[in-house]
C-alpha positions in Angstrom: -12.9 59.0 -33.6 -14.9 62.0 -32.6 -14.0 65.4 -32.9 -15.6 68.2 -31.4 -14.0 72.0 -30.9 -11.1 71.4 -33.5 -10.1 68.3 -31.3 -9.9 65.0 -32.6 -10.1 62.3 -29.9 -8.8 58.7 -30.7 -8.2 55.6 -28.5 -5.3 53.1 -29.3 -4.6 49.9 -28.0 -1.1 49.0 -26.5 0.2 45.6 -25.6 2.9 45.6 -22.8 1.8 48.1 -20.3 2.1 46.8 -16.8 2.1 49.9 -14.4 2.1 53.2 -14.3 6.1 53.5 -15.6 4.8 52.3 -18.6 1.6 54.3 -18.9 4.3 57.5 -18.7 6.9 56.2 -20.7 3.6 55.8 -23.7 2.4 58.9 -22.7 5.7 60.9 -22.8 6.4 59.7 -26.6 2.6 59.9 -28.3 2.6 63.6 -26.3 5.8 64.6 -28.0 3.9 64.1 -31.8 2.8 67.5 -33.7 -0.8 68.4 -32.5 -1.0 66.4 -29.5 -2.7 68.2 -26.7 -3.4 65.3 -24.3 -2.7 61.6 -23.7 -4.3 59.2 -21.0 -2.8 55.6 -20.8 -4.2 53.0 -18.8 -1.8 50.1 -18.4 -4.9 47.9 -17.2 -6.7 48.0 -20.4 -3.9 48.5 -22.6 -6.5 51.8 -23.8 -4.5 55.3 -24.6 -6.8 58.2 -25.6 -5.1 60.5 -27.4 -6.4 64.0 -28.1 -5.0 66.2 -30.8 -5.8 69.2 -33.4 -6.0 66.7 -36.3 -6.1 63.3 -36.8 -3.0 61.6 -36.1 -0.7 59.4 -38.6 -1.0 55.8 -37.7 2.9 54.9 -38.1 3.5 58.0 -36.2 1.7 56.6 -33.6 3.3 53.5 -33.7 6.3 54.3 -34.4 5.8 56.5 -30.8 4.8 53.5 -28.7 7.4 51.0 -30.5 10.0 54.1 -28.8 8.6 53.6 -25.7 9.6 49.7 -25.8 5.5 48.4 -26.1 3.8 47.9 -29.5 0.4 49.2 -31.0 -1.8 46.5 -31.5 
């Protein structure tokens, strides 16, 4: 994680992600968590890079993508 300008930046890696549906169904629950300003999925690498004002709670985060229907790996 880097964090530059009271931004933290962090990548995750998500199992399941086929297309874009997916990539805004991730998005959509990560960007609903307290402090998170932006979130980028990529279904083909399984890669979402999440920016926020702190560092995020892992089993937040997971618990996010498990609502989604995919899983954190």
């Amino acid at each position: 994680m880097s964090s530059e300008a009271n931004t933290v930046t962090a990548v995750y890696q998500v199992t399941g992600m086929t297309c874009g549906h997916c990539e805004g169904a991730v998005a959509e629950e990560i960007g609903a968590l307290d402090g998170v300003s932006s979130v980028k999925a990529v279904a083909s690498t399984g890669q979402v890079t999440v920016v926020s004002t702190a560092p995020l709670d892992n089993e937040a985060v997971r618990a996010a993508v498990d609502e989604a229907g995919y899983e954190l790996a």
